[in-house]
PDB file with one MODEL, atoms N, CA, C and O in Angstrom:
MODEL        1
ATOM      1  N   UNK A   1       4.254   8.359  -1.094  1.00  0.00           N
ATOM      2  CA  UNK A   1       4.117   8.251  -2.534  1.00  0.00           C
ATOM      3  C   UNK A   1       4.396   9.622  -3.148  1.00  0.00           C
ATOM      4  O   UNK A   1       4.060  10.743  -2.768  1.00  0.00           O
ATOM      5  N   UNK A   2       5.161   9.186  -4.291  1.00  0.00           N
ATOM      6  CA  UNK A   2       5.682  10.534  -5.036  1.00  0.00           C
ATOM      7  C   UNK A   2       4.379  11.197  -5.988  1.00  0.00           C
ATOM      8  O   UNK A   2       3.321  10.568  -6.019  1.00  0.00           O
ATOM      9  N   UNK A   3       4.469  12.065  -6.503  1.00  0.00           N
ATOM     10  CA  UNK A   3       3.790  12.763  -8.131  1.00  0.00           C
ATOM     11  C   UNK A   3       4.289  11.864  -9.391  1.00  0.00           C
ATOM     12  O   UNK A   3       3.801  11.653 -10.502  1.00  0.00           O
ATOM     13  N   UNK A   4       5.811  11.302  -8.550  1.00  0.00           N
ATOM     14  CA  UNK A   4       6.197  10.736 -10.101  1.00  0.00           C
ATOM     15  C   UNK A   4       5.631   9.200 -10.380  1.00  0.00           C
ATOM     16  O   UNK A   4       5.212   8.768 -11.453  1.00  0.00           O
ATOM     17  N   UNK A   5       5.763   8.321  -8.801  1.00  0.00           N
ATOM     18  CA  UNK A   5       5.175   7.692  -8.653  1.00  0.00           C
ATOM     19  C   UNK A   5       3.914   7.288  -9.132  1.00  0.00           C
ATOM     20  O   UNK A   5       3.768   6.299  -9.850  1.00  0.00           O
ATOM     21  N   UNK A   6       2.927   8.079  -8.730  1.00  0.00           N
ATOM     22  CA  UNK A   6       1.647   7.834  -8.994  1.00  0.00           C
ATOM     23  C   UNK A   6       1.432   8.082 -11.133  1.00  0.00           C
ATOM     24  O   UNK A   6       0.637   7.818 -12.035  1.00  0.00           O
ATOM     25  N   UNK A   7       2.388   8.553 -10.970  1.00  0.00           N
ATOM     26  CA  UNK A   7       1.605   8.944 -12.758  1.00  0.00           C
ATOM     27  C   UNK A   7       2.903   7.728 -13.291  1.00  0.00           C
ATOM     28  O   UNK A   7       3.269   8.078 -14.413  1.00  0.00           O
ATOM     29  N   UNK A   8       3.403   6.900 -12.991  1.00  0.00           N
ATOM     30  CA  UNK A   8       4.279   5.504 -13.207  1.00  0.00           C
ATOM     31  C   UNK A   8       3.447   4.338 -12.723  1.00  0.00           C
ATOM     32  O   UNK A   8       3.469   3.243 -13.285  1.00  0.00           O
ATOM     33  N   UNK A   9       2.705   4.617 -11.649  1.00  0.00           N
ATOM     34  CA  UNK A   9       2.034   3.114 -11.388  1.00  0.00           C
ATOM     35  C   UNK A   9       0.530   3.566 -12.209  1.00  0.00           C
ATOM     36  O   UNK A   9      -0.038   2.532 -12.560  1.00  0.00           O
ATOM     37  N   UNK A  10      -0.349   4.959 -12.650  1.00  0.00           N
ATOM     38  CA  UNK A  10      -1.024   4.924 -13.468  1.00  0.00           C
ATOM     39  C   UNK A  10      -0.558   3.934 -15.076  1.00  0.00           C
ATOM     40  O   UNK A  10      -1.063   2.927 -15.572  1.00  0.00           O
ATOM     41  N   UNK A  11       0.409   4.656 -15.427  1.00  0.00           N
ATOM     42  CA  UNK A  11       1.192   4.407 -16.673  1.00  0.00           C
ATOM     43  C   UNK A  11       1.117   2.468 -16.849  1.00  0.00           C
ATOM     44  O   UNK A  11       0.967   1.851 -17.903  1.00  0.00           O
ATOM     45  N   UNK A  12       1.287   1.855 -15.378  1.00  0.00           N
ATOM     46  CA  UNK A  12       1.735   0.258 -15.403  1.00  0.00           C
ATOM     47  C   UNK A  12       0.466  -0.321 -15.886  1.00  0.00           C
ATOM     48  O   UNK A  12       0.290  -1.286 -16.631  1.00  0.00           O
ATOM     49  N   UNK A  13      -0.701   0.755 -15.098  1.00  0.00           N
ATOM     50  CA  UNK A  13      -1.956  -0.186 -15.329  1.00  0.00           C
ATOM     51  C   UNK A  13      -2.598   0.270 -15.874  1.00  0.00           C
ATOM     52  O   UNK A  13      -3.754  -0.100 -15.664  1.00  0.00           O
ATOM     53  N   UNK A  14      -2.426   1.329 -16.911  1.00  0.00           N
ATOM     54  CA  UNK A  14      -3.182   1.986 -18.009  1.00  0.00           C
ATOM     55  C   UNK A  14      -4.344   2.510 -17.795  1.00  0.00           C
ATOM     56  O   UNK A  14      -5.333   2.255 -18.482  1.00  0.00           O
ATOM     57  N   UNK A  15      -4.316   3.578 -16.461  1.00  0.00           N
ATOM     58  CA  UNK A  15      -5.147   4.759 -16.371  1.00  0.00           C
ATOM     59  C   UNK A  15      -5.028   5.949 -16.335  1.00  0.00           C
ATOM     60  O   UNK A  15      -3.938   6.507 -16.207  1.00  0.00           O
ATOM     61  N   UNK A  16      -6.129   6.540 -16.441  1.00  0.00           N
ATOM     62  CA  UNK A  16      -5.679   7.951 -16.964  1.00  0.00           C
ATOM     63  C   UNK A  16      -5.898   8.748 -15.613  1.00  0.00           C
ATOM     64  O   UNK A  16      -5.482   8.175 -14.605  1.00  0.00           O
ATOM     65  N   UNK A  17      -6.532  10.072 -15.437  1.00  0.00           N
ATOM     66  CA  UNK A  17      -6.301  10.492 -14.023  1.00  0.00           C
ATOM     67  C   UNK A  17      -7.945  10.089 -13.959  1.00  0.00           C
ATOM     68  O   UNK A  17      -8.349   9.273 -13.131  1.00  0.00           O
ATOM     69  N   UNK A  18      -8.818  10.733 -14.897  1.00  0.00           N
ATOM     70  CA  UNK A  18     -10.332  10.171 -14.369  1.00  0.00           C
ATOM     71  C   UNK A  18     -10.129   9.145 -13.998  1.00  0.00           C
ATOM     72  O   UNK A  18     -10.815   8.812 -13.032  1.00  0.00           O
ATOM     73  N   UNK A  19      -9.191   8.188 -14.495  1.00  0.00           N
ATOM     74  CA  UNK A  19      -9.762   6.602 -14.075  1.00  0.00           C
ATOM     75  C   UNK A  19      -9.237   6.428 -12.357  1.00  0.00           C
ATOM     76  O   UNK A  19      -9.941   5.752 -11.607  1.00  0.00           O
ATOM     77  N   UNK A  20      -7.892   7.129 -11.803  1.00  0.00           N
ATOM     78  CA  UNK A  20      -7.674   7.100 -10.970  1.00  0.00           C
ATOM     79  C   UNK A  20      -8.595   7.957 -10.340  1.00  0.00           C
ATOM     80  O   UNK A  20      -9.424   7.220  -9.806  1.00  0.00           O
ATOM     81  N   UNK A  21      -8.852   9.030 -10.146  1.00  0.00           N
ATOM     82  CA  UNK A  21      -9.994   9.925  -9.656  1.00  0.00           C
ATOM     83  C   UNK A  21     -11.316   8.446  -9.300  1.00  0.00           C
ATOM     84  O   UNK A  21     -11.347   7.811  -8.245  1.00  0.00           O
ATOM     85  N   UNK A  22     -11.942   8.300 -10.096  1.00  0.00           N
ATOM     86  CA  UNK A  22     -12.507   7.592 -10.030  1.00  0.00           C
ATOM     87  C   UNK A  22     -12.642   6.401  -8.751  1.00  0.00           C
ATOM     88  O   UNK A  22     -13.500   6.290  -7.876  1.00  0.00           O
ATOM     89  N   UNK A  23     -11.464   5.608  -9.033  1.00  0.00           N
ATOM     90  CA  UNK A  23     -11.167   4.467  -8.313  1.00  0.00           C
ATOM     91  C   UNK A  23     -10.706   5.108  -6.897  1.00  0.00           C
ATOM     92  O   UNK A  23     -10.842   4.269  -6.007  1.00  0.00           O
ATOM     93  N   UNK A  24     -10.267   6.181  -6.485  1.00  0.00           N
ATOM     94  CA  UNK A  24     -10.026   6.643  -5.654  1.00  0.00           C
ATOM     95  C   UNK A  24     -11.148   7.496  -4.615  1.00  0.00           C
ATOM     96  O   UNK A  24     -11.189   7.876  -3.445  1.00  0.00           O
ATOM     97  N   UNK A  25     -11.903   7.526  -5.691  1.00  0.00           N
ATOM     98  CA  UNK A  25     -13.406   8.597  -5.168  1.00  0.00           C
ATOM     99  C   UNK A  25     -12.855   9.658  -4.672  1.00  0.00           C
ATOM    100  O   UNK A  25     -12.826   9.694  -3.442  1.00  0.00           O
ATOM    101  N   UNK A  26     -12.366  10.616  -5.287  1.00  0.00           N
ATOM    102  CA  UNK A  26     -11.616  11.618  -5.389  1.00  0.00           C
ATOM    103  C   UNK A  26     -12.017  12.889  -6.570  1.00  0.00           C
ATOM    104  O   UNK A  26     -12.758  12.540  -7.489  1.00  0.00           O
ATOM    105  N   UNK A  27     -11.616  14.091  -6.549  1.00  0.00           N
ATOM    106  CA  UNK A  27     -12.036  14.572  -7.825  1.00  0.00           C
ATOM    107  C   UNK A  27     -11.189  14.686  -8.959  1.00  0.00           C
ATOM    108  O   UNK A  27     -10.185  14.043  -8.650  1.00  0.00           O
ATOM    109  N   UNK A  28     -11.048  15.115 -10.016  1.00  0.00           N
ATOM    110  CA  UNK A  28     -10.331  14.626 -10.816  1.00  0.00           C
ATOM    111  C   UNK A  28      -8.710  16.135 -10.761  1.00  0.00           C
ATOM    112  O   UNK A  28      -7.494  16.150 -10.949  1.00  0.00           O
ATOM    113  N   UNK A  29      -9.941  17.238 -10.342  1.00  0.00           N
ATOM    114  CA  UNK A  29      -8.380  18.565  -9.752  1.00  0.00           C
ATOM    115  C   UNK A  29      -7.608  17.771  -9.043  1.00  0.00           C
ATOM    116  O   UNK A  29      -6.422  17.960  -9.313  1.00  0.00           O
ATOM    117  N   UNK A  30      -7.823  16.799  -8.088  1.00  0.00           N
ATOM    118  CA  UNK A  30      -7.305  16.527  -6.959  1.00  0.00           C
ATOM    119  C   UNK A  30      -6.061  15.646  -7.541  1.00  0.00           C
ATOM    120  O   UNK A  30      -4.957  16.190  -7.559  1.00  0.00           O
ATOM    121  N   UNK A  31      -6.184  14.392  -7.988  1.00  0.00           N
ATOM    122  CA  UNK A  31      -5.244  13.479  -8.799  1.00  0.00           C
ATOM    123  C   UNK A  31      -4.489  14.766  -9.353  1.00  0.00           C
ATOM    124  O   UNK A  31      -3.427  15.056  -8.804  1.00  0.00           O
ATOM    125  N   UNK A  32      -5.068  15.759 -10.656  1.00  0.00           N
ATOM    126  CA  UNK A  32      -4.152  15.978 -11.616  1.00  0.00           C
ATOM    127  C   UNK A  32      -2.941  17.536 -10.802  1.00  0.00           C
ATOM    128  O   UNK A  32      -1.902  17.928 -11.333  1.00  0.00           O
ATOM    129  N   UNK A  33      -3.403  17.966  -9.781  1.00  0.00           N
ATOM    130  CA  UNK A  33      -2.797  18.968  -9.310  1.00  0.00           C
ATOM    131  C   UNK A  33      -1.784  17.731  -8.810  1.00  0.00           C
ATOM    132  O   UNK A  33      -0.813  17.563  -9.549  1.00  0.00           O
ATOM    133  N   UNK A  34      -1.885  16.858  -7.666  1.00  0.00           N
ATOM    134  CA  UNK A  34      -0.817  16.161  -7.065  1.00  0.00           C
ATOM    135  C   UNK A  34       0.257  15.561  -8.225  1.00  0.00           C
ATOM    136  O   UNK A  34       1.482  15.474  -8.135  1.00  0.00           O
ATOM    137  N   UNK A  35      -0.420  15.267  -9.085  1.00  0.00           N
ATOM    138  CA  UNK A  35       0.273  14.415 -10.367  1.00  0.00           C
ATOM    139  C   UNK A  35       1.625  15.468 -11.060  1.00  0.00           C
ATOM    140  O   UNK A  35       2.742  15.107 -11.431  1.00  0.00           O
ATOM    141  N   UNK A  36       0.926  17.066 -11.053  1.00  0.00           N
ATOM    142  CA  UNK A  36       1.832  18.071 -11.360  1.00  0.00           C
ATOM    143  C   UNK A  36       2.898  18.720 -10.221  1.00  0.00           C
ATOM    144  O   UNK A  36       3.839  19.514 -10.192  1.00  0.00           O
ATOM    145  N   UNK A  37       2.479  18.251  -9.721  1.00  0.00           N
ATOM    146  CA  UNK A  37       3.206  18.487  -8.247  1.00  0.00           C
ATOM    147  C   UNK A  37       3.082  20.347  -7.463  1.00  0.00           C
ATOM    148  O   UNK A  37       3.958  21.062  -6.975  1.00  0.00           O
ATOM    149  N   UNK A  38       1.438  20.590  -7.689  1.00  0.00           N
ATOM    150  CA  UNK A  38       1.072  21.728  -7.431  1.00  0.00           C
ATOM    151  C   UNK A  38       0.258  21.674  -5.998  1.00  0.00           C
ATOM    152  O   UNK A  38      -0.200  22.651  -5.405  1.00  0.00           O
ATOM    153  N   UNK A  39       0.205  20.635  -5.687  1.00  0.00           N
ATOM    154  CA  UNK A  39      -0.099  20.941  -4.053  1.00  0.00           C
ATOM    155  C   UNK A  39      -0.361  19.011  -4.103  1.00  0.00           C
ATOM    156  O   UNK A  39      -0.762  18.225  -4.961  1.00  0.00           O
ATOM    157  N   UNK A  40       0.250  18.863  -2.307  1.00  0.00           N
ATOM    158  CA  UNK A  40       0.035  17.956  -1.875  1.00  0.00           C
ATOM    159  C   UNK A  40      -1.516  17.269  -1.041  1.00  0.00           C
ATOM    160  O   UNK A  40      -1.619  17.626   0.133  1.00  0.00           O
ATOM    161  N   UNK A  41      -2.465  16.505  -1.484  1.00  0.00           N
ATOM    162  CA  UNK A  41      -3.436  16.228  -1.002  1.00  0.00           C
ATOM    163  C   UNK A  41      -3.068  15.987   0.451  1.00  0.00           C
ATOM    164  O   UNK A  41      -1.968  15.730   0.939  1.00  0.00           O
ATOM    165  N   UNK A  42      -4.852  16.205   1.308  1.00  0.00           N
ATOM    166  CA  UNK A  42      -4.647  15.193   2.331  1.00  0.00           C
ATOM    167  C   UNK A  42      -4.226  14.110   2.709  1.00  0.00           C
ATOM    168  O   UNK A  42      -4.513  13.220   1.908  1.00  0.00           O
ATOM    169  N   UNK A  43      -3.506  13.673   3.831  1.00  0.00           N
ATOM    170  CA  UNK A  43      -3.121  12.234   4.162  1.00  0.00           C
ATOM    171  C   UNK A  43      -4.082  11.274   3.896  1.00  0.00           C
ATOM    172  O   UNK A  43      -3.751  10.137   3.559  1.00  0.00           O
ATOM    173  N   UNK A  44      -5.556  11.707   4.043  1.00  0.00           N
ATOM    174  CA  UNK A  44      -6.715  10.541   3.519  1.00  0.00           C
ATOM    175  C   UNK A  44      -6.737  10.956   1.698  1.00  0.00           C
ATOM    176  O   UNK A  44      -7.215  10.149   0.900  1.00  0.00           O
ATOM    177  N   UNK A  45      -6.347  11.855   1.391  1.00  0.00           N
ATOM    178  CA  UNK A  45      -6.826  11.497  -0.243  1.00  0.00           C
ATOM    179  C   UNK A  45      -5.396  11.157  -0.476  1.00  0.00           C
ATOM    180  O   UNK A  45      -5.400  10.334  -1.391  1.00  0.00           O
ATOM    181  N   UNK A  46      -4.280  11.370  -0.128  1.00  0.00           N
ATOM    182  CA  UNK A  46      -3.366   9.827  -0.554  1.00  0.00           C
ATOM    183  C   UNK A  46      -3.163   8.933  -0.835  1.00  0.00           C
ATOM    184  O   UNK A  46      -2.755   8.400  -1.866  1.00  0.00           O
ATOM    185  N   UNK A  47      -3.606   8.464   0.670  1.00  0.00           N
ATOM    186  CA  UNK A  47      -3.968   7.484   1.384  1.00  0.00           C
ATOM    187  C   UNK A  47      -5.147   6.347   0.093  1.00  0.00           C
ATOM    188  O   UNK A  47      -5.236   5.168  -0.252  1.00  0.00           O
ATOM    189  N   UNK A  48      -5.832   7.691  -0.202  1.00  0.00           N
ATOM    190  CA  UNK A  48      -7.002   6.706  -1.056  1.00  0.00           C
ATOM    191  C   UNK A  48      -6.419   6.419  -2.620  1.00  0.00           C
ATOM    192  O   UNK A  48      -6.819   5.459  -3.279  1.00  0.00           O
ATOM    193  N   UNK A  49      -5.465   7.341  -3.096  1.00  0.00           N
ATOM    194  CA  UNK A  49      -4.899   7.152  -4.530  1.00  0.00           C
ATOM    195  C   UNK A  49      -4.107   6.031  -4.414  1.00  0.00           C
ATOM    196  O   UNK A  49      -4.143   5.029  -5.127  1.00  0.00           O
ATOM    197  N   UNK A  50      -3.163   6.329  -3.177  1.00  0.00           N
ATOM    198  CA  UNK A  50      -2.807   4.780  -2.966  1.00  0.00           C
ATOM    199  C   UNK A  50      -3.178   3.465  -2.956  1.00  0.00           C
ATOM    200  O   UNK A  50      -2.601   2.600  -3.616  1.00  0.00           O
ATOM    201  N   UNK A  51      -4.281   3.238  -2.111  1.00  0.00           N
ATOM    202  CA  UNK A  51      -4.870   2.374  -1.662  1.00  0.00           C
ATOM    203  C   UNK A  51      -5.943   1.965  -3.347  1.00  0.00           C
ATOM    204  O   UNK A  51      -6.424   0.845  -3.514  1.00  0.00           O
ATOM    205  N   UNK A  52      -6.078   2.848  -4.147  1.00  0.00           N
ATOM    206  CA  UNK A  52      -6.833   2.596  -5.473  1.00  0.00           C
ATOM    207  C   UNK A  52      -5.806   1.512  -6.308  1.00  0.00           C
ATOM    208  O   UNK A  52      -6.068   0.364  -6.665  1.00  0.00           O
ATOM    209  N   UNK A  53      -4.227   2.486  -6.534  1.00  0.00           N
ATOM    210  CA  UNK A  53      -3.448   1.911  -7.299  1.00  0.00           C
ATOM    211  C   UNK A  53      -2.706   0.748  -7.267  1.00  0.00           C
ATOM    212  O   UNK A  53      -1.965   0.189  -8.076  1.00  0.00           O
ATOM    213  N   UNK A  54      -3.250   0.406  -5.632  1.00  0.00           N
ATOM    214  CA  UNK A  54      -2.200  -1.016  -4.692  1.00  0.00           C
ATOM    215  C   UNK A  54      -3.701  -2.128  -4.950  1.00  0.00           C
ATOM    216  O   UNK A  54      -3.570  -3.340  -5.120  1.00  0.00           O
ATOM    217  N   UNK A  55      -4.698  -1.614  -4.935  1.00  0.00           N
ATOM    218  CA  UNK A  55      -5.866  -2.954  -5.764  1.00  0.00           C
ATOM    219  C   UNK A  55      -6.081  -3.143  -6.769  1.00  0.00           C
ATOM    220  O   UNK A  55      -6.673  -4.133  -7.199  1.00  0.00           O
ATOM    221  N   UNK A  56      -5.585  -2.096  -7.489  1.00  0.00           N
ATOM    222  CA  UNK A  56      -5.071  -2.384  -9.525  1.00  0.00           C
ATOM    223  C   UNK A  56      -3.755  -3.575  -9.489  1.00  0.00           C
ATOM    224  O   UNK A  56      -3.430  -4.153 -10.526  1.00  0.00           O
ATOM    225  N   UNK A  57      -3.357  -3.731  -8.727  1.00  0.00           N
ATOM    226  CA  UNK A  57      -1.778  -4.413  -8.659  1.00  0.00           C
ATOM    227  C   UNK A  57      -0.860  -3.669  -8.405  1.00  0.00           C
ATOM    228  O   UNK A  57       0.224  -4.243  -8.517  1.00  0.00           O
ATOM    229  N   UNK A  58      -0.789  -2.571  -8.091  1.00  0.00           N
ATOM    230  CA  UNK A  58       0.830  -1.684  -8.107  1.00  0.00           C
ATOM    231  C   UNK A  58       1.275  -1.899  -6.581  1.00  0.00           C
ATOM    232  O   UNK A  58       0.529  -1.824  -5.604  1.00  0.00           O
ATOM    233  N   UNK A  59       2.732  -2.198  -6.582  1.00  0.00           N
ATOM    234  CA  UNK A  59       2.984  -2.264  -5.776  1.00  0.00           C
ATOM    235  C   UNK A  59       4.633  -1.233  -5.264  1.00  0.00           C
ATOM    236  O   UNK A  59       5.736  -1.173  -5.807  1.00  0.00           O
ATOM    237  N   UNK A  60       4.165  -0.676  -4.213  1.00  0.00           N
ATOM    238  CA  UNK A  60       4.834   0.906  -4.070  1.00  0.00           C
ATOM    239  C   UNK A  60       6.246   0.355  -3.334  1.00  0.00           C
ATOM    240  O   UNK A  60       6.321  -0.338  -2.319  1.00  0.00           O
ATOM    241  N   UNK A  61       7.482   0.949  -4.274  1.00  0.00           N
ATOM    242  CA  UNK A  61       8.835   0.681  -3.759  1.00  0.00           C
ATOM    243  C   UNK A  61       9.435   1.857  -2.784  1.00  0.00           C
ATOM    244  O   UNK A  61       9.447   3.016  -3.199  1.00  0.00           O
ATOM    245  N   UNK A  62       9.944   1.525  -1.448  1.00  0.00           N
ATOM    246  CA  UNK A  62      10.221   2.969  -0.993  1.00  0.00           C
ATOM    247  C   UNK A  62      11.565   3.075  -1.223  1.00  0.00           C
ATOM    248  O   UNK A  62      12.118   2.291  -1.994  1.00  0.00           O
ATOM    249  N   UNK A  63      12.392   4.274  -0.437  1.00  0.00           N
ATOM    250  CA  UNK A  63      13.637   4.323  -1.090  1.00  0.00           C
ATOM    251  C   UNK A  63      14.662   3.670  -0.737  1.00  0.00           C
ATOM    252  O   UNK A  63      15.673   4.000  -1.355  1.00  0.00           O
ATOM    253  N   UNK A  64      14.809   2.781   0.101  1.00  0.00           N
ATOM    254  CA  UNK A  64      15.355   1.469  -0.175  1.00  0.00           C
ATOM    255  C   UNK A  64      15.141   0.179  -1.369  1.00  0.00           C
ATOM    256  O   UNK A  64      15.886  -0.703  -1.795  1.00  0.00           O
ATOM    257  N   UNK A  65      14.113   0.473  -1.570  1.00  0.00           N
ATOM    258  CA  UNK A  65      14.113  -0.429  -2.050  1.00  0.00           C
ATOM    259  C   UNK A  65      14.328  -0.554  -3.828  1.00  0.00           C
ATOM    260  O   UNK A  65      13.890  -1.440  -4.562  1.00  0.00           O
ATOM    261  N   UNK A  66      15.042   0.493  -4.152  1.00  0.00           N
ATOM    262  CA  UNK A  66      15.567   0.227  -5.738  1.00  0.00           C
ATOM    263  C   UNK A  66      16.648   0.383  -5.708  1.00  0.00           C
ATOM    264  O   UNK A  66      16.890   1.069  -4.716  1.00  0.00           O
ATOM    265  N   UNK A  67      17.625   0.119  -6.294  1.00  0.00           N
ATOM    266  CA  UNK A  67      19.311  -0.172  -6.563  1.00  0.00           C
ATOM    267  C   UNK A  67      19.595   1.498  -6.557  1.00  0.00           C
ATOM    268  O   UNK A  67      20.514   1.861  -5.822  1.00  0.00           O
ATOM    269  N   UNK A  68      18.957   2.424  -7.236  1.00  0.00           N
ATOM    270  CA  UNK A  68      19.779   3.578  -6.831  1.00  0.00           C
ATOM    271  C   UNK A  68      19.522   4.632  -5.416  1.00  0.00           C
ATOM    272  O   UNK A  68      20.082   5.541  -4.802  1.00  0.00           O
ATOM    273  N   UNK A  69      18.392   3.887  -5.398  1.00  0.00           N
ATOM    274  CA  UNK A  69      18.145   4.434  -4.003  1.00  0.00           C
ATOM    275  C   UNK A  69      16.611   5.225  -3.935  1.00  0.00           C
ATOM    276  O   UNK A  69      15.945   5.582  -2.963  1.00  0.00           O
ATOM    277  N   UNK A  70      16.378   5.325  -5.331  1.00  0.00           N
ATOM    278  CA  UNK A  70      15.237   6.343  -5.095  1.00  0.00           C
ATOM    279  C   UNK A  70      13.564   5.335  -5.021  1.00  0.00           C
ATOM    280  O   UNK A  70      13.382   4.117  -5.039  1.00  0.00           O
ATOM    281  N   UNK A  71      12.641   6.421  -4.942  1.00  0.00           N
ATOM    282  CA  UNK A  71      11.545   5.554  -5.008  1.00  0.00           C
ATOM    283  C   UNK A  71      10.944   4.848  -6.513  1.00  0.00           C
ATOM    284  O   UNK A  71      11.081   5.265  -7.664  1.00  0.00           O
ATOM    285  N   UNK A  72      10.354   3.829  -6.086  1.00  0.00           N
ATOM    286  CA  UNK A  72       9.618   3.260  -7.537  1.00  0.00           C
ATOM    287  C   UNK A  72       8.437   2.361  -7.239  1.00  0.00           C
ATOM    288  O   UNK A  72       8.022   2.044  -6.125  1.00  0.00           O
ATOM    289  N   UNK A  73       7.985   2.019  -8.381  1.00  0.00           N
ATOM    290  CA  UNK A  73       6.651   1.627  -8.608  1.00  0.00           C
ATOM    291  C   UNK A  73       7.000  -0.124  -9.491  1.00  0.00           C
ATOM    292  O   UNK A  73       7.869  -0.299 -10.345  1.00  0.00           O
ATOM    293  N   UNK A  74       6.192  -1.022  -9.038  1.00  0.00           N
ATOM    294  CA  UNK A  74       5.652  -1.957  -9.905  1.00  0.00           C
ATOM    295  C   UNK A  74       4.743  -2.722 -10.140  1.00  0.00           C
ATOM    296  O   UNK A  74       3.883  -2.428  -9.310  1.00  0.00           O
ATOM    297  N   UNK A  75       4.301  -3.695 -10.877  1.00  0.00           N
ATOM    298  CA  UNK A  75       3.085  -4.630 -10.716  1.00  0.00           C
ATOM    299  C   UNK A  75       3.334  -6.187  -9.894  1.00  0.00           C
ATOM    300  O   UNK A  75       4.421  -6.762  -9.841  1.00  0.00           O
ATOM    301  N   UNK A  76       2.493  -6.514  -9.497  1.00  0.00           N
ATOM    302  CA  UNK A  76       2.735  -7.657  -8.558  1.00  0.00           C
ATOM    303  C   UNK A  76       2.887  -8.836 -10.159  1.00  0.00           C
ATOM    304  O   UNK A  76       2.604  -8.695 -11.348  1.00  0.00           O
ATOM    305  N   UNK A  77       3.432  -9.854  -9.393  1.00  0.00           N
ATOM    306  CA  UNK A  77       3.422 -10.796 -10.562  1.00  0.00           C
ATOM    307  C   UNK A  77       2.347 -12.192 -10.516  1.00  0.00           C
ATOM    308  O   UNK A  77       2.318 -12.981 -11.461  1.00  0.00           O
TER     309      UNK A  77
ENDMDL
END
């Protein structure tokens, strides 16, 4: 999961970083440094932003899987 990612699947389901912090049980430096792309969290606090934003509905595109090639984000239907 990208920085850009995560602040695009926030954006889908209308949270802010507390709210991801939150749902992630995480602190809120932690979300907003990764979000700026000023340091990469642990594989478990990833792991957990992920795992927050994939039980909101988001569902994580890798880079196959969008027409230009890069990564993306959407909501399940």
């Amino acid at each position: 999961m990208t920085p850009a990612q995560s602040r695009a699947a926030c954006g889908l389901v209308d949270w802010s970083q507390t709210e991801l912090a939150r749902a992630s049980n995480l602190s809120e430096s932690t979300v907003r440094d990764f979000e700026k792309g000023r340091r990469v969290p642990s594989v478990n606090n990833l792991a957990a932003i992920k795992r927050a934003l994939e039980d909101a509905g988001v569902i994580f595109q890798d880079d196959g899987a969008m027409i230009d090639g890069g990564p993306g984000v959407r909501l399940k239907r």
